[in-house]
N, C-alpha and C positions, 0 to 999 in steps of 0.2 A: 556468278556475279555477287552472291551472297558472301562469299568468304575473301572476295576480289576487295568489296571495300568496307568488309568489317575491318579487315588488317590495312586499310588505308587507313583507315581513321583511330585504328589502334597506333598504329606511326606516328601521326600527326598528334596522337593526344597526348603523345610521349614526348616529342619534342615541341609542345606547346607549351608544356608547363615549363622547360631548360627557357623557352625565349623569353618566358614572363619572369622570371629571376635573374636572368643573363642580358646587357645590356649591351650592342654593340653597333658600333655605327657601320654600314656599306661603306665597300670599296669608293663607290664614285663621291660616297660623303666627306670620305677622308683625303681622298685625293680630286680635286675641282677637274681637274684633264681627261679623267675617265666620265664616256659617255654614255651616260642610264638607257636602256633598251627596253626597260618594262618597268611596270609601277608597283609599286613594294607600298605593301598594306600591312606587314609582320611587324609585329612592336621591336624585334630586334631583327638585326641578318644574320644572327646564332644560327648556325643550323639551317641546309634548306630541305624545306618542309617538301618542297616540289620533287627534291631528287630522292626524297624516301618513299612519296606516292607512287614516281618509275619504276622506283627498284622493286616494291613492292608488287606493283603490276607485271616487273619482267620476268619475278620470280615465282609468280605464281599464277601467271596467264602462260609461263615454260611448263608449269608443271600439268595443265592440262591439255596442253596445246605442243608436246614434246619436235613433233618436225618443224615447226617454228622459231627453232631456238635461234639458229644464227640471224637471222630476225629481227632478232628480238636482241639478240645483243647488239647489231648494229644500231637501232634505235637507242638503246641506251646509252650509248656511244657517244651517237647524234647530240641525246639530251642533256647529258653532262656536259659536252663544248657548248650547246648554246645557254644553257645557265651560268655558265663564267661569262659568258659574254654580255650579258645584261648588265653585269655591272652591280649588280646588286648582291654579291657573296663572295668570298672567297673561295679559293678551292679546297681548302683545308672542312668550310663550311660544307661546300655539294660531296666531299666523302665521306664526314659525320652522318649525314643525310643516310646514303648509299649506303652506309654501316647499319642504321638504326631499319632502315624499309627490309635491307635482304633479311637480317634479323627477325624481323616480325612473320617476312614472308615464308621463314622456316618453319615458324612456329606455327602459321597456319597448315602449311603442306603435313606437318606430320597429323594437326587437327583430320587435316583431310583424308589421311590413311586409314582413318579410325571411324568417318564420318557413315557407313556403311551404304553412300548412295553404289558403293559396287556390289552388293550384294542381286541375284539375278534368282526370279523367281520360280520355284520350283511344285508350288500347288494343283491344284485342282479345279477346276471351273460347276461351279454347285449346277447338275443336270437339271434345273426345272425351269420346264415354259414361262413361267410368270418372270423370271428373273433375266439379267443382261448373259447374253450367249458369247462367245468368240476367241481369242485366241490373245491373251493377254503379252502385250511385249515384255518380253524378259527382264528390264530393267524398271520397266515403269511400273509394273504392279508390284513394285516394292516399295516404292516413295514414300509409303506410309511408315515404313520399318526406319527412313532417316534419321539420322538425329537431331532434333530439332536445337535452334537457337536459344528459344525464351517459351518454347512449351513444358510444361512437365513430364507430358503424356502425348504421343500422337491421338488419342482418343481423349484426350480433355477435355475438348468440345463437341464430341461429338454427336450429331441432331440425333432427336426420336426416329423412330422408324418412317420408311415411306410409306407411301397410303398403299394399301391392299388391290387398290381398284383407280387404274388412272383413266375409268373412263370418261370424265367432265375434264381432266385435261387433256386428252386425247380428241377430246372434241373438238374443244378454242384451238388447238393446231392443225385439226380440219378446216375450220370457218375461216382464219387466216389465212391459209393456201389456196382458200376458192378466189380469193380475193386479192390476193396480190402472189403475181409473178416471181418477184425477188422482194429482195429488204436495202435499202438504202446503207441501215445501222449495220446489219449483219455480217456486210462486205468489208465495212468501215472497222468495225470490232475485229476483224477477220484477216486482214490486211495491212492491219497500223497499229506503231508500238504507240498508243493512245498513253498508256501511263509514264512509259522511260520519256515521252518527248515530255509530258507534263511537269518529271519532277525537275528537269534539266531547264526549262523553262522559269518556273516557280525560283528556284536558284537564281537567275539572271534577274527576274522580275524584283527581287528583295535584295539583289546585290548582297549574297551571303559571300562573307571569305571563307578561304579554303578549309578550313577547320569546318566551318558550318558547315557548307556544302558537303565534305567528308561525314558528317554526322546525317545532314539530309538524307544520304547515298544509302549509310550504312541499316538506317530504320528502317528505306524504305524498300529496298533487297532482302531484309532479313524476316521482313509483312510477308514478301514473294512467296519466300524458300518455305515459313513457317504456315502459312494460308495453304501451302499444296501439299501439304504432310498432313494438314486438318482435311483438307478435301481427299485424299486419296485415301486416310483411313475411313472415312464414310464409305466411298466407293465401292470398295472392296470386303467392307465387312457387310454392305447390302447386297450388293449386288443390281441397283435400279437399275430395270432394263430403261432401253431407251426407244423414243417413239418410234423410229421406223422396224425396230422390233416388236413392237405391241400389236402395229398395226403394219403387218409389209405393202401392203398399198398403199399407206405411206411415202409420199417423195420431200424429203425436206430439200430447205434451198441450198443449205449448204454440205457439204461433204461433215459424216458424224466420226468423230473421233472414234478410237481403238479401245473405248474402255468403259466403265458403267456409268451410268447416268447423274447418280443421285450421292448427294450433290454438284451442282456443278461447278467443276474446278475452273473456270471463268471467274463468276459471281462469289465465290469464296475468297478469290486472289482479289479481285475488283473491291470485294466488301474491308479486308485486312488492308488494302493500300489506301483503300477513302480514310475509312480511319487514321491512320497513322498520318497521313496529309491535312488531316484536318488538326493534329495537334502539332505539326510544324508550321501550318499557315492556317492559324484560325480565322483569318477573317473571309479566306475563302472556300471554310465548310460547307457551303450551299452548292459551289459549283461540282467537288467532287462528290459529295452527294448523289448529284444531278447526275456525274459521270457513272457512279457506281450502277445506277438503275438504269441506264440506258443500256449499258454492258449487258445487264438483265436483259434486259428488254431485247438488246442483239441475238443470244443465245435462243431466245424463246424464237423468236421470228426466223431466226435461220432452219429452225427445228428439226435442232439436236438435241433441245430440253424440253422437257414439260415446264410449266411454269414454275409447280411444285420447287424443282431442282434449282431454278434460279433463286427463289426467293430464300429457301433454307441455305442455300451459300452465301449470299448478304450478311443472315445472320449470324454463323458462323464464321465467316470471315470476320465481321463489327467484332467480334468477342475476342478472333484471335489477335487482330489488331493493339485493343485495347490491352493485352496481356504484352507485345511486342515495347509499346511503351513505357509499362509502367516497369518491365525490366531493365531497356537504356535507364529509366529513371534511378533505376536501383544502381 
């Protein structure tokens, strides 16, 4: 998703800047008989912006998705006749488009050959009772070796140590389990893409054009990818166990992930995307704030975390966040 619409919006910034120097009226402008099918918000009809975000999509949603290709080219197919059909470009305009997206879209796929999320891990699991036990999936306990977007370092943020002794958290996820059955949030966290409906929402809510929304996309995909490279080198260079391995009588409510605890790559992801939404829509800092912590608050109550782990992924995430922006900025 991360590489899906950085190159969208690398497309789009590319042919933003041709429409703001290049000045062209629509077909249905120049000819009164042609009838407009959709609303044209592009300071010119140079270029469509729309058919370089498909192309980009079909060539790089083929490239990880290879038995979907006929597909995926019939969609694009599709999408090229109804973009002449709007009325709003020529066709000489949606294959400029088509030129400039696959373009882009090559440039990511070879980005992608090099990006080493295929690399498959071949370690060691550190033998001692205090730490997380199990059988690490071969591609996941590498996320930290990624390469990141706008980090330096996968360990650039990476928290102080866990505590020695999670017996007082180990506790508060006894007292909560005496007392409630399930979790409301935990389900909810658990079950619903709570951030992708958020920022798709926030988009409509502000009526961004598609340039914005492309930049929207692109921050907040890249919070995602770079928040789980920060969380996964915690993980793995601690090893936090996690509660119902502290304590096997232990029953949390929810089913515990494949991996080590601390911290938790929830609240890491949750804490990097609050941020980074809070400086695309400042004036509703408070509510994903609010979101950020309930995420928290999900993980602890499903008890797959100690609190511990939520709170130091907040923090870590806020940090990676804040570096995710100020690199778009750059």
């Amino acid at each position: 998703m991360a590489m899906l619409h950085l190159a969208i919006y690398d497309a789009l910034a590319q042919i933003w800047k041709i429409k703001q120097s290049t000045e062209r009226e629509a077909p249905f402008e120049q000819n009164k008989n042609i009838k407009v099918l959709a609303e044209s918000t592009a300071p010119s009809a140079f270029i469509c912006e729309w058919t370089a975000a498909a192309a980009v999509s079909h060539g790089i949603i083929g490239y990880y998705f290879p038995e979907q290709q006929a597909h995926l080219d019939t969609l694009l197919s599709h999408f090229k006749e109804s973009r002449l059909l709007t009325g709003l470009q020529y066709e000489s305009d949606i294959e400029m488009g088509m030129e400039i997206g696959m373009g882009m879209a090559e440039k990511y796929i070879a980005y992608a050959k090099t990006d080493r999320t295929d690399i498959e891990w071949k370690g060691k699991v550190p033998n001692d009772k205090n730490l997380w036990s199990g059988t690490p999936g071969k591609y996941d306990a590498m996320k930290a070796q990624w390469k990141p977007f706008t980090l330096l370092a996968a360990d650039q943020f990476r928290p102080a140590p866990p505590p020695s002794d999670w017996t007082a958290d180990m506790e508060e996820l006894r007292q909560f389990n005496k007392e409630h059955n399930s979790s409301d949030i935990a389900w909810k966290w658990k079950s619903e893409p709570i951030w992708d409906n958020l920022v798709e929402r926030k988009i409509l809510e502000y009526g961004l054009d598609s340039f914005q929304a492309a930049f929207a996309n692109a921050v907040f995909h890249t919070a995602r990818f770079d928040g789980t490279i920060a969380a996964w080198d915690g993980k793995y260079h601690y090893w936090g166990i996690r509660p119902f391995q502290y304590d096997p009588s232990f029953k949390p409510i929810l089913e515990t992930p494949n991996f080590p605890g601390y911290p938790a790559g929830h609240t890491t992801v949750a804490g990097s995307l609050a941020k980074v939404l809070s400086y695309l829509f400042p004036n509703d800092t408070h509510e994903f704030k609010a979101l950020a912590l309930e995420c928290s608050e999900s993980r602890f109550e499903g008890g797959v975390h100690f609190r511990t782990d939520n709170e130091v992924g907040l923090e870590v995430g806020a940090k990676v966040g804040k570096q995710v922006w100020e690199a778009f900025g750059e």
